[in-house]
C-alpha positions in Angstrom: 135.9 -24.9 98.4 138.6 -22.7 97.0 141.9 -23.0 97.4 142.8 -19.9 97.9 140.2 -17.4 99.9 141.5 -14.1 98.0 140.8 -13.4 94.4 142.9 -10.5 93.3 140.5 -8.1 91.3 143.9 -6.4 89.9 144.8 -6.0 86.2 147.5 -8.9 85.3 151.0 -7.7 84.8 150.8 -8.1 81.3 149.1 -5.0 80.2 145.9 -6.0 78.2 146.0 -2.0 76.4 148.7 -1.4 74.1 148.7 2.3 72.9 151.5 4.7 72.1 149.6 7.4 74.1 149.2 5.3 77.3 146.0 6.6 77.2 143.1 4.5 80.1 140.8 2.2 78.1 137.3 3.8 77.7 133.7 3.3 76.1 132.6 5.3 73.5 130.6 7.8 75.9 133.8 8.6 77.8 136.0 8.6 74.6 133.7 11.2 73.1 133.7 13.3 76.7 137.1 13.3 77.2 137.9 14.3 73.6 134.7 17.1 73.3 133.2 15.0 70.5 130.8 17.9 69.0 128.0 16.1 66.5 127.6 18.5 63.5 124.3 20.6 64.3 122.2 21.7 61.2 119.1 23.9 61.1 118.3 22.2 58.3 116.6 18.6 57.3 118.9 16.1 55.5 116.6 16.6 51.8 116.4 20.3 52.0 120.5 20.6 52.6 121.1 18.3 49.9 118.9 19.8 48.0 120.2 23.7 48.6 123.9 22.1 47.8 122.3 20.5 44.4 120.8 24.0 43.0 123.2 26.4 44.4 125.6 25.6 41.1 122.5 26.5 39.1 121.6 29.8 41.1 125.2 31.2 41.9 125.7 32.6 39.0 123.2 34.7 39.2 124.3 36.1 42.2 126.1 39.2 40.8 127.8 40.6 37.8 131.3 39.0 39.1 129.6 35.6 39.5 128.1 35.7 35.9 131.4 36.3 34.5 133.3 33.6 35.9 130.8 31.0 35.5 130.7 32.0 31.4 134.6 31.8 31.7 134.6 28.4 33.0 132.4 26.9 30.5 134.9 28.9 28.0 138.3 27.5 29.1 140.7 28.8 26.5 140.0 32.5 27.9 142.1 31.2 30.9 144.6 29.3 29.1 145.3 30.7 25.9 146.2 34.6 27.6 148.9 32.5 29.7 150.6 30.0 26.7 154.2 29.8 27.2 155.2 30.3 23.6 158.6 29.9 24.0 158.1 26.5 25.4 155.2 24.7 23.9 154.9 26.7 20.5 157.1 23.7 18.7 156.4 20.8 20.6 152.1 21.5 19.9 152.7 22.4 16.0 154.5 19.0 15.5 152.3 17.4 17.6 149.3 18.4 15.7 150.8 17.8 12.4 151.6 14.4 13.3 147.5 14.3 14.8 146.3 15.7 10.9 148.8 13.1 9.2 146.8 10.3 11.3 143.4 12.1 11.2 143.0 11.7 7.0 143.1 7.9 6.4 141.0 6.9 9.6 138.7 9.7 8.8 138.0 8.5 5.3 138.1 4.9 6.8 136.1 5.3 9.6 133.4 7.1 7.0 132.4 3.1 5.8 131.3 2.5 9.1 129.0 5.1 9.5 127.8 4.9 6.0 128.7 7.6 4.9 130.4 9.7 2.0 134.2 9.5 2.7 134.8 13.1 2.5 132.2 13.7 5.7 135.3 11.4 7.7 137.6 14.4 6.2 134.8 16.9 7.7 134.6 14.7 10.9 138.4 15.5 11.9 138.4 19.0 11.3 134.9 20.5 12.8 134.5 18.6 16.4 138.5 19.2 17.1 138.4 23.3 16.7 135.3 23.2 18.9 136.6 21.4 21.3 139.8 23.4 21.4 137.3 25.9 22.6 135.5 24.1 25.7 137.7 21.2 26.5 139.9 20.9 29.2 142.2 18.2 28.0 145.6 18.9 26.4 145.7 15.8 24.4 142.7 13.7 24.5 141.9 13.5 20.2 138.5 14.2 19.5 137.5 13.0 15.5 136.8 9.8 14.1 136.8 6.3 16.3 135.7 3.3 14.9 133.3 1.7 17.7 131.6 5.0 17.7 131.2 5.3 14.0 130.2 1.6 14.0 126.9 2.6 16.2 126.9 5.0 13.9 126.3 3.7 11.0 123.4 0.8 12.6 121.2 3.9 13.1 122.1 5.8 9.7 121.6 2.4 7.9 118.3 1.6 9.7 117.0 4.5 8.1 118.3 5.4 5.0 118.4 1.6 4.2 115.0 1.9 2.0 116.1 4.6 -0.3 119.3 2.4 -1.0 117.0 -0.5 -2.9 118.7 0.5 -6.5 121.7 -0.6 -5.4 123.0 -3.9 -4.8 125.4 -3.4 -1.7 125.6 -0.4 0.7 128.1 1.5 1.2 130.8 -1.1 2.1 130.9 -2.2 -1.2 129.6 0.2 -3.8 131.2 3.5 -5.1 127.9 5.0 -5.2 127.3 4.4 -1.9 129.1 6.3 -0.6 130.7 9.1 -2.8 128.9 9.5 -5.7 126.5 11.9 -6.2 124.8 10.9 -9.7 121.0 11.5 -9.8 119.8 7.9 -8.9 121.8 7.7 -5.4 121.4 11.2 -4.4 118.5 10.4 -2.3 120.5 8.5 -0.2 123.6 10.2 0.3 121.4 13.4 1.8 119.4 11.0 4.0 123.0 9.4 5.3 124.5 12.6 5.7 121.2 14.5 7.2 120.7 11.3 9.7 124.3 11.5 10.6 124.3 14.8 11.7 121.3 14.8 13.7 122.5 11.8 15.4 125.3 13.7 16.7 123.8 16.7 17.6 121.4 14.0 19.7 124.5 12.8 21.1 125.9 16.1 21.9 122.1 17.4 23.4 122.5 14.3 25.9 126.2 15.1 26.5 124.8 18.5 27.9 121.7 17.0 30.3 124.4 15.3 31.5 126.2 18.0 32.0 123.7 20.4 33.9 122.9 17.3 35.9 126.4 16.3 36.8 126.2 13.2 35.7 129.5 12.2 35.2 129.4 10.0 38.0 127.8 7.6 35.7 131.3 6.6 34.4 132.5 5.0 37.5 130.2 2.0 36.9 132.0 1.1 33.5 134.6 -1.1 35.0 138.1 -1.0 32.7 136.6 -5.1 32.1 133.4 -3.9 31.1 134.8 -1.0 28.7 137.7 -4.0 27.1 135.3 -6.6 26.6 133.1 -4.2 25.2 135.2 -2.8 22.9 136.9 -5.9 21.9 133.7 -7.4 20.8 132.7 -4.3 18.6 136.2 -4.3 17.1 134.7 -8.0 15.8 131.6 -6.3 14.2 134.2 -3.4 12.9 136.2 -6.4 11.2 133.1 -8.5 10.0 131.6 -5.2 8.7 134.5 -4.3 6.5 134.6 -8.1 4.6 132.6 -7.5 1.5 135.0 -4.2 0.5 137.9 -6.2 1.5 137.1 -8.8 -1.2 134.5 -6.7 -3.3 131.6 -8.7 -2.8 128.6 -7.5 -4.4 124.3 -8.6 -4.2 123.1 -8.7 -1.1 123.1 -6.2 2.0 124.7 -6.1 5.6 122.4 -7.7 7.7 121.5 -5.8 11.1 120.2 -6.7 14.6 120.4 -9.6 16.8 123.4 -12.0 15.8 124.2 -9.7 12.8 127.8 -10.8 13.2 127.2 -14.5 12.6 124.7 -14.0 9.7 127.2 -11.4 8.4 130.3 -13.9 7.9 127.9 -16.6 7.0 126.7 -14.5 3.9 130.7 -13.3 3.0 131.4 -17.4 3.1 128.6 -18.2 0.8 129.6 -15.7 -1.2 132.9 -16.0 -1.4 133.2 -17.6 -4.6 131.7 -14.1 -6.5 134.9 -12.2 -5.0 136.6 -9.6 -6.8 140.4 -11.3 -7.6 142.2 -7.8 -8.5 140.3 -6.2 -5.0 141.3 -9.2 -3.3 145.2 -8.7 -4.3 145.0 -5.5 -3.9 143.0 -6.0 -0.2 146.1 -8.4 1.0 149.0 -6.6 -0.6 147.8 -3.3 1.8 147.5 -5.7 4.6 150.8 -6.9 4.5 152.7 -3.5 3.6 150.5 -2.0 6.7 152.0 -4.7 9.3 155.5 -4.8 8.2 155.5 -0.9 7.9 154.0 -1.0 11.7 155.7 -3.1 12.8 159.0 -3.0 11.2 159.8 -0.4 9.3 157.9 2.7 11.5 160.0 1.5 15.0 163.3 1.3 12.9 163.2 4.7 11.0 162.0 6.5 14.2 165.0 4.8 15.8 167.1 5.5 12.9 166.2 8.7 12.1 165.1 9.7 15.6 162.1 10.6 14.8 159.2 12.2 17.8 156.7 9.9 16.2 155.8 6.8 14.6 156.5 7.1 10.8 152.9 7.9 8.7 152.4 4.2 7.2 149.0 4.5 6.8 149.1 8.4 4.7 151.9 6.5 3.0 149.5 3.4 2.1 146.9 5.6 0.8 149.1 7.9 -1.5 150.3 4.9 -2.9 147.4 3.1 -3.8 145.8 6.3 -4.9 148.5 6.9 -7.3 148.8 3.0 -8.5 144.7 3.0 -8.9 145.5 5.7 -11.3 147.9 4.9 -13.2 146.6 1.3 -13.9 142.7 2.1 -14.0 141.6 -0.1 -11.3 138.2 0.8 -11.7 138.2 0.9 -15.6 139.9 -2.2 -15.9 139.7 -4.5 -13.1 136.1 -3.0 -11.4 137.8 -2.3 -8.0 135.9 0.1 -6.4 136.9 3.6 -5.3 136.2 6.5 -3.6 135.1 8.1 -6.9 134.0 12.0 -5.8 135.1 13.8 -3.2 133.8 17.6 -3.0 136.4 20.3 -2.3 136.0 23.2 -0.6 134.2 23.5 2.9 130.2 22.8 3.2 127.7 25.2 4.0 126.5 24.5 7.0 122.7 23.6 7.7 119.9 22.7 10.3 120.0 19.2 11.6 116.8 17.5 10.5 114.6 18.0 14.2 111.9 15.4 12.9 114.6 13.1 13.0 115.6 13.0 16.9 113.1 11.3 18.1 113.3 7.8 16.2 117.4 8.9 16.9 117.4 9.3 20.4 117.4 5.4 22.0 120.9 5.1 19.6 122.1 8.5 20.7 121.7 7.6 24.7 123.9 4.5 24.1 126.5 6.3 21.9 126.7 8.9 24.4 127.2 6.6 27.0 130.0 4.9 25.2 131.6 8.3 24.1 131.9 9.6 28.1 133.2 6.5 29.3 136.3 6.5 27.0 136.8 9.9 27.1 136.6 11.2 30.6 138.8 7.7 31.8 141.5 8.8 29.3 141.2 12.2 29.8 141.4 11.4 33.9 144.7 8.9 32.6 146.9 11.1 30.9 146.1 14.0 33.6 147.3 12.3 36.2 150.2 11.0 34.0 151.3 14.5 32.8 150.9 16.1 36.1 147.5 18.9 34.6 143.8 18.9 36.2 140.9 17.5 34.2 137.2 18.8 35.1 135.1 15.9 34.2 131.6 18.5 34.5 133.1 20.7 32.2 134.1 17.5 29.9 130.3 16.7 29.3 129.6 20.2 28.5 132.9 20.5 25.9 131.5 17.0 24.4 127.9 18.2 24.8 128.7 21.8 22.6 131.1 20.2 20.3 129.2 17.6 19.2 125.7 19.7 18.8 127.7 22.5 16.9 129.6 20.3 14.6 125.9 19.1 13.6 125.3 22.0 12.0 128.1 21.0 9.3 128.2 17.1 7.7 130.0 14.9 10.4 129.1 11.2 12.2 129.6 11.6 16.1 132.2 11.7 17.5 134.5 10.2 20.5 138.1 10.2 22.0 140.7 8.1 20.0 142.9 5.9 21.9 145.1 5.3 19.2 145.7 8.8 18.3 145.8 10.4 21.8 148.5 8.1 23.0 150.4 9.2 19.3 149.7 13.1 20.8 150.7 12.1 24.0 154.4 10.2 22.4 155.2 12.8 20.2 155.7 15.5 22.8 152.2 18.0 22.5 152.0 20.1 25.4 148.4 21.8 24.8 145.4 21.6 23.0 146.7 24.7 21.0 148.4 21.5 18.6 144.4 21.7 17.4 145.5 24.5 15.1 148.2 22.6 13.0 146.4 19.7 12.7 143.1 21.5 11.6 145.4 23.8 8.8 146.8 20.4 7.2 143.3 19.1 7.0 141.6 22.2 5.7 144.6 22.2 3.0 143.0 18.7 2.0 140.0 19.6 2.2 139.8 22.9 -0.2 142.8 21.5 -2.6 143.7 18.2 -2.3 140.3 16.0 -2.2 140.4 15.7 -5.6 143.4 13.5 -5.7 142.3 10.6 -3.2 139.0 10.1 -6.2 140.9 7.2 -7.1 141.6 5.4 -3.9 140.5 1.9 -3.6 137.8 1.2 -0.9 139.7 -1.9 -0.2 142.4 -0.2 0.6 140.4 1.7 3.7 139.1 -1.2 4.6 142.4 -3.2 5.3 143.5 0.2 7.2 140.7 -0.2 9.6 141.0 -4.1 10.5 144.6 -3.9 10.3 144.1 -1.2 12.8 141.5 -3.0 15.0 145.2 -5.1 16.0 145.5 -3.5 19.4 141.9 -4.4 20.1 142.8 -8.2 19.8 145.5 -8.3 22.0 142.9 -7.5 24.8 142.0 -11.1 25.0 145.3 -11.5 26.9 144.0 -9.5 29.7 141.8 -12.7 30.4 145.1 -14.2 31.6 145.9 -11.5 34.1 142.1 -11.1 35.3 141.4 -15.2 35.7 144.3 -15.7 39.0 143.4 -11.7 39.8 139.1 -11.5 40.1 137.2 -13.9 38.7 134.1 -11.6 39.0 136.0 -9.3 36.5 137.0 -11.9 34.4 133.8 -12.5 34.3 132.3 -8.9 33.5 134.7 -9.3 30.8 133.6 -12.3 29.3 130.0 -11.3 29.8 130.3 -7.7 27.8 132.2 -9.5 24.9 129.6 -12.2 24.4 126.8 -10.7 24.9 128.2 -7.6 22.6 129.0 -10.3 19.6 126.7 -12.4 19.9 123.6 -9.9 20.1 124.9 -6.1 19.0 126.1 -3.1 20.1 123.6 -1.7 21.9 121.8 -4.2 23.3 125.5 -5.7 24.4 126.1 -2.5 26.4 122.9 -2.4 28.6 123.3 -6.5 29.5 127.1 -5.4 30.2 126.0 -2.7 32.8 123.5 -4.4 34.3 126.1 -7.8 34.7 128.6 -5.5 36.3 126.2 -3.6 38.8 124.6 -7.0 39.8 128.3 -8.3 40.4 128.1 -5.2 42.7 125.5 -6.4 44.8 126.3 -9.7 44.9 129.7 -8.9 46.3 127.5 -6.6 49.4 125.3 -9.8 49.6 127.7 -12.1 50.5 130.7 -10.3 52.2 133.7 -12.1 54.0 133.8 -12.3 57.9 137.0 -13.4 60.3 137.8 -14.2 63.5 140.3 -10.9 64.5 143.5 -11.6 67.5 145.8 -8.7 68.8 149.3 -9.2 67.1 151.9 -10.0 69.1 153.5 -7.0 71.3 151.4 -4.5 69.2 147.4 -3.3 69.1 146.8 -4.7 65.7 144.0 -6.8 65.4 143.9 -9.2 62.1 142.8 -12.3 60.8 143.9 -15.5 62.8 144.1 -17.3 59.9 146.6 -15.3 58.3 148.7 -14.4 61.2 150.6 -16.6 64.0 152.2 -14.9 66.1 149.1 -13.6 67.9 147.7 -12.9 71.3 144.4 -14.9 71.9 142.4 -14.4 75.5 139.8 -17.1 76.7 136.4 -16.0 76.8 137.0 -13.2 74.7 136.0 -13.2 70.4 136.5 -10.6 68.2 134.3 -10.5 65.5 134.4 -8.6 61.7 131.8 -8.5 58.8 133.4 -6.8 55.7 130.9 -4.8 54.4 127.7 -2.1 55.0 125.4 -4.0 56.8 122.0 -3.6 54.4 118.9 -5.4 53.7 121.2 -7.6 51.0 123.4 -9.5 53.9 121.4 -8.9 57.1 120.8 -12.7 56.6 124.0 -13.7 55.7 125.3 -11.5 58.9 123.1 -13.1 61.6 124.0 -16.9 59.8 127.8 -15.9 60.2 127.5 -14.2 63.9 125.3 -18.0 64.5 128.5 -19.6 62.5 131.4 -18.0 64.3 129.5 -18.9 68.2 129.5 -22.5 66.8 133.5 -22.5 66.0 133.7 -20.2 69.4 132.3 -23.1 71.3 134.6 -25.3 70.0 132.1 -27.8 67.8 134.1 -26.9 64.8 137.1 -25.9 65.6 137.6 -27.7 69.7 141.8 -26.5 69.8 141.1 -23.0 69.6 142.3 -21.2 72.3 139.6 -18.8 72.1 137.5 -21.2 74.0 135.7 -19.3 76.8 136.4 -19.6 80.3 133.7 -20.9 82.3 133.0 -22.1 86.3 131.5 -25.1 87.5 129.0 -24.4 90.2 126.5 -27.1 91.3 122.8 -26.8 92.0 122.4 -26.5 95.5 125.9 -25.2 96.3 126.1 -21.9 97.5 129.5 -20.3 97.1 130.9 -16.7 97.7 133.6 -15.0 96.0 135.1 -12.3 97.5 132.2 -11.2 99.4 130.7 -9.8 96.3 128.2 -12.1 95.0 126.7 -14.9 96.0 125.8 -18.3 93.1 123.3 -20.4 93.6 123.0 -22.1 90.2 124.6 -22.1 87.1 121.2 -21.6 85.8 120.8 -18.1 87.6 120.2 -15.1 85.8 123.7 -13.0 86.3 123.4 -9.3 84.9 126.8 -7.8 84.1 127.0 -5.3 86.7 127.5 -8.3 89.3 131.5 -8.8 90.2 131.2 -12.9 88.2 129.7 -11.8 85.3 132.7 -11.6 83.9 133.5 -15.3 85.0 130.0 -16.9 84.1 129.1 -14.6 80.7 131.4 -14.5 77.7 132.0 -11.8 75.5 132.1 -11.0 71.6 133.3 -7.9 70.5 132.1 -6.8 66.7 134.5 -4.6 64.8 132.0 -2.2 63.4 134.8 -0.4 61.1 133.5 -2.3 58.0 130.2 -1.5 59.0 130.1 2.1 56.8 126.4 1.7 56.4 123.3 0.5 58.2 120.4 0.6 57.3 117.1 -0.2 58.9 117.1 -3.8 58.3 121.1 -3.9 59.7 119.4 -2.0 63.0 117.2 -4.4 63.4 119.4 -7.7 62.7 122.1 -5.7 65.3 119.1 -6.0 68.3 118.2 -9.3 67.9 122.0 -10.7 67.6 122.2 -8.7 71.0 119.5 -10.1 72.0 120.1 -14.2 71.3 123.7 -13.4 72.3 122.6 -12.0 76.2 120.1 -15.5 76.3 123.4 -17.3 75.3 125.3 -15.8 78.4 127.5 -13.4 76.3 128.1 -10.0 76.4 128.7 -8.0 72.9 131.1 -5.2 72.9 130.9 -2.7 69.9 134.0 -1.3 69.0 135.2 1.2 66.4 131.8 2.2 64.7 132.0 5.1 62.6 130.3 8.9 64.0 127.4 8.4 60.9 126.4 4.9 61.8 126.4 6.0 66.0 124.0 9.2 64.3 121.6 6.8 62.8 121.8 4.4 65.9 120.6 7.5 67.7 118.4 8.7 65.3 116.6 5.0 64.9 116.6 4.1 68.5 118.9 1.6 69.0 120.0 2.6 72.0 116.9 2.2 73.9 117.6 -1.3 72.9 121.3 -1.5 73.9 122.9 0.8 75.5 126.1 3.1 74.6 127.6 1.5 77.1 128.3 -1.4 74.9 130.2 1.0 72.3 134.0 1.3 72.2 136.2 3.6 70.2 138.9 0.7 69.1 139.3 -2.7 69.8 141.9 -2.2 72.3 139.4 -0.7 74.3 136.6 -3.0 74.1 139.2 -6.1 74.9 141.4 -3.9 77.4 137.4 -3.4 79.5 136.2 -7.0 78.9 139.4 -8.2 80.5 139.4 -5.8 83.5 137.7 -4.5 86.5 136.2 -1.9 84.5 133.5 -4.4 83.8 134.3 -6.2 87.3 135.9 -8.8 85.4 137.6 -10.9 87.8 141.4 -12.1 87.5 141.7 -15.7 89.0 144.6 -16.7 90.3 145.4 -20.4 91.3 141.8 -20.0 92.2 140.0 -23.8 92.0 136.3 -24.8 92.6 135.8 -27.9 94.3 
């Protein structure tokens, strides 16, 4: 018998809807009424809108005269820029900015021209061409486009994969023989035209790729190269840079570079058995540079440009190289001591020439990965220094000023190109304001180009050799991001780990596709097996957060709320239903019996008949209650899901939703949706999910899914001092 006959069917004092608005809790349905929700109406299919937006770009400017114009100014930036330079402002600042750019671009051209195996003047052609090109189509102010060593690296795989059998005079390529790579005597001039010709084409593959990207906007494509996946990557190249530069560095001569899989290891293994056959004087020679490059970087450059006061760091490495230049002549090093040296370097500019066609196809599979790597670096520190200096970047246009710089620099003797860290953050530091800083930097080089080639012929290749490791120090120093990323994500430390190993221990290429496809299938794993919590309203508030994180919460008995962080897909749809099954386990209290979450239940015994309020009468506890009937609120309990993570479903997640609906209603509880976005509620409609449960189960917040399981709105009934007997 009860103790007391009346039941009060009122809300509680405490108010169970906390909103600044004061505004009635509702379901979805009403929510969407009251507030004239208006679904977007389209005359249209989904495939033929997306696909009208997807070929309008190509059509519009077609459209009239007007529309032709602008779209050829667009792909032709420095129309738009160069009529509005502030001269007054920027006209210093740009021509010491790109002086200081020409000053950097002449040893690491020359340098970077070993990698790529090529003749060291095509490094001097390298950072003059692609820079006044892009001058023309880029939309960067400081990004510096010329030589980069991980690019010219790649580079020079594909050049020496093909040239390599023309080379079979010789006893070393071009890392360790003058006639590799400058000289232009009778019985090597086979092979400097084939290195040269296969260089050239290779970039104007790059560059043709650069523009498919382009037209197909593409540069999405850059958002899957993690900064982990880019630094491991890189770091591990900078390895092959350093192991590739070993036989110059101590003038080893008789056998060649071996290529492929594990190149690295078989590389230092050959130096070490070789070792013995070193060139002393190039070995001096080789550490002296070393050391006055480190204590000139590190020492002496920071205290004259405090000193002094100096915009930028003091020219070591122009410095290094007119010095050893100078020395190598006036001892004879190569006479006397047989260190090698650059030997002949053409002056004037080159006539420019077709890229050999034939070529592009046994070019292509290197050019896609180059490509790949050139985009990634450039658009993320072209997207960097934007945002830093306050200017818009257009990542489309990007592609197509890589794309027509790269393909019209072929034309003329250069090795791809790419985006130099090193020398755009030097731009950035010493104060360039635009692009325009091109101009002084291509004027210095074109000065050492016509007149001044001549006196770098006696320049050890040692020395460009200890310019280039010394200069792979920054890329070293990345390893100490493995102590940030370990306590931060281990799934990025582990991207990281996974693009340098596989990058040194196979090779480039190869160690780029395993890189993306370890970082994409971190992606889906991290979909497949998503978090899920227990939510409670804070305290005094209508937050709703994780219980385990927070204290000073308000729980209710009977009533869970439920979260799943992540689209719900055909990846997790398992993992979902095993966590809904999980969480009604801890809800019943076999994991976790203390909770207060517990639901609230009433004994009734078989065979007693009791009557609450007139409403409803029990006969079993084993009856069937629906919950339209006054103690369904008493005898079912309820779940709420907070669908706000959910911003996908798919047809899989539609179908794991009706049958957790469905197990939940055998269970005796009553699921509340609350919060789903107006794109999953469109594909619920469109997939029929409602003819499996009904939108009166769907709530615009929490609040308003636990404000309606609490009250009369679903005839829940508010017992007080009410006992069965």
């Amino acid at each position: 018998m009860f103790e007391n006959d009346a039941i009060n069917f009122n809300i509680p004092p405490e108010n169970p809807y906390i909103d600044s608005n004061n505004r009635p809790p509702m379901n979805q349905e009403e929510f969407d009424l009251r507030f004239r929700y208006c679904r977007p109406i389209h005359r249209r299919p989904l495939l033929i809108r997306k696909a009208a937006k997807f070929s309008r770009r190509y059509y519009r400017p077609f459209t009239s005269p007007r529309a032709f114009l602008k779209t050829i100014l667009n792909f032709i930036p420095i129309t738009k820029w160069l009529p509005r330079y502030n001269f007054k402002e920027n006209i210093i600042h740009d021509i010491l900015g790109g002086l200081t750019l020409g000053i950097m671009h002449v040893p690491q051209g020359i340098a970077y021209a070993l990698l790529a195996h090529v003749q060291p003047v095509v490094g001097l052609y390298t950072s003059f061409f692609p820079p006044l090109f892009y001058m023309i189509f880029g939309t960067s102010h400081h990004n510096s486009i010329g030589s980069f060593a991980v690019v010219a690296l790649m580079a020079g795989i594909a050049v020496q994969r093909k040239c390599e059998n023309l080379n079979t005079q010789m006893p070393s390529d071009d890392n360790i023989s003058t006639s590799t790579f400058a000289s232009i005597n009778s019985d090597n001039n086979a092979y400097d035209t084939c290195t040269r010709n296969t260089a050239s084409t290779l970039a104007f593959c790059v560059g043709l790729i650069h523009i498919i990207m382009g037209i197909l906007r593409l540069e999405i494509i850059t958002t899957y190269f993690s900064d982990q996946l880019i630094a491991g990557f890189t770091t591990a190249a900078s390895l092959q840079v350093f192991s590739s530069q070993l036989r110059a560095l101590f003038g080893i001569h008789g056998f060649k570079n071996p290529t492929g899989i594990a190149n690295i290891f078989r590389r230092l293994y050959l130096i070490a058995k070789n070792i013995p056959h070193a060139n002393v004087p190039t070995c001096i020679t080789s550490v002296c540079t070393i050391i006055t490059l480190i204590i000139g970087k590190e020492f002496i450059s920071p205290f004259l440009q405090k000193r002094l006061r100096l915009p930028t760091p003091f020219p070591v490495e122009l410095v290094v190289v007119i010095m050893s230049t100078l020395i190598s002549y006036l001892i004879n090093l190569h006479g006397e001591f047989h260190v090698d040296i650059v030997e002949d370097i053409p002056t004037g500019l080159p006539s420019p020439s077709f890229p050999k066609f034939n070529d592009i196809p046994d070019l292509f599979p290197d050019a896609i990965s180059i490509a790949v790597v050139v985009v990634a670096i450039h658009i993320s520190l072209a997207q960097m220094f934007a945002k830093k200096l306050n200017y818009k970047v257009d990542s489309g246009q990007e592609l197509y000023a890589l794309g027509f710089t790269s393909s019209l620099a072929s034309f003329f003797p250069v090795y791809p190109v790419s985006c130099s860290l090193g020398r755009t953050m030097v731009n950035v530091e010493s104060g360039t304001k635009t692009i325009l800083a091109t101009i002084t930097s291509s004027i210095f080089l074109l000065l050492i180009i016509i007149f001044m080639g001549k006196w770098l012929e006696t320049l050890p290749m040692c020395v460009l050799s200890a310019i280039v490791i010394v200069a792979l120090k920054g890329m070293v120093k990345k390893f100490w991001d493995l102590k940030i990323l370990w306590p931060l994500s281990k799934i990025d430390f582990s991207i990281w780990i996974v693009s340098f190993l596989a990058t040194a221990g196979l090779d480039v290429t190869p160690g780029l596709i395993i890189s993306i496809i370890y970082a994409l299938m971190t992606t889906v794993l991290r979909t497949q097996f998503p978090r899920w919590h227990f939510l409670s309203q804070l305290n005094g508030t209508c937050d709703y957060r994780d219980v385990k994180r927070y204290k000073e919460t308000v729980e209710y008995k009977g009533i869970c709320i439920y979260r799943f962080d992540s689209p719900l897909i055909f990846t997790n749809v398992e993992r979902f239903k095993e966590s809904i099954q999980k969480a009604f386990e801890i809800w019943l209290g076999d994991i976790l019996p203390q909770q207060s979450i517990l639901p609230e239940e009433i004994k009734v015994y078989p065979g007693e008949e009791k009557k609450i309020n007139h409403a409803f009468t029990i006969h079993s506890l084993e009856d069937y209650i629906t919950p339209d009937k006054p103690v369904a609120g008493l005898i079912y309990r309820h779940l709420i899901i907070d669908c706000s993570g959910f911003a996908f479903v798919d047809y899989m997640g539609v179908n794991a939703l009706k049958e957790i609906f469905t197990e939940m209603r055998k269970q005796k509880v009553l699921m509340y949706f609350a919060a789903a976005k107006a794109p999953v509620r469109d594909l619920f409609e469109a997939s029929g999910f409602y003819k499996y449960v009904s939108k009166d189960n769907f709530y615009p917040t929490i609040s308003d899914a636990l404000a309606i399981a609490k009250n009369d709105k679903q005839l829940q009934l508010f017992i007080y001092s009410t006992k069965f007997v």
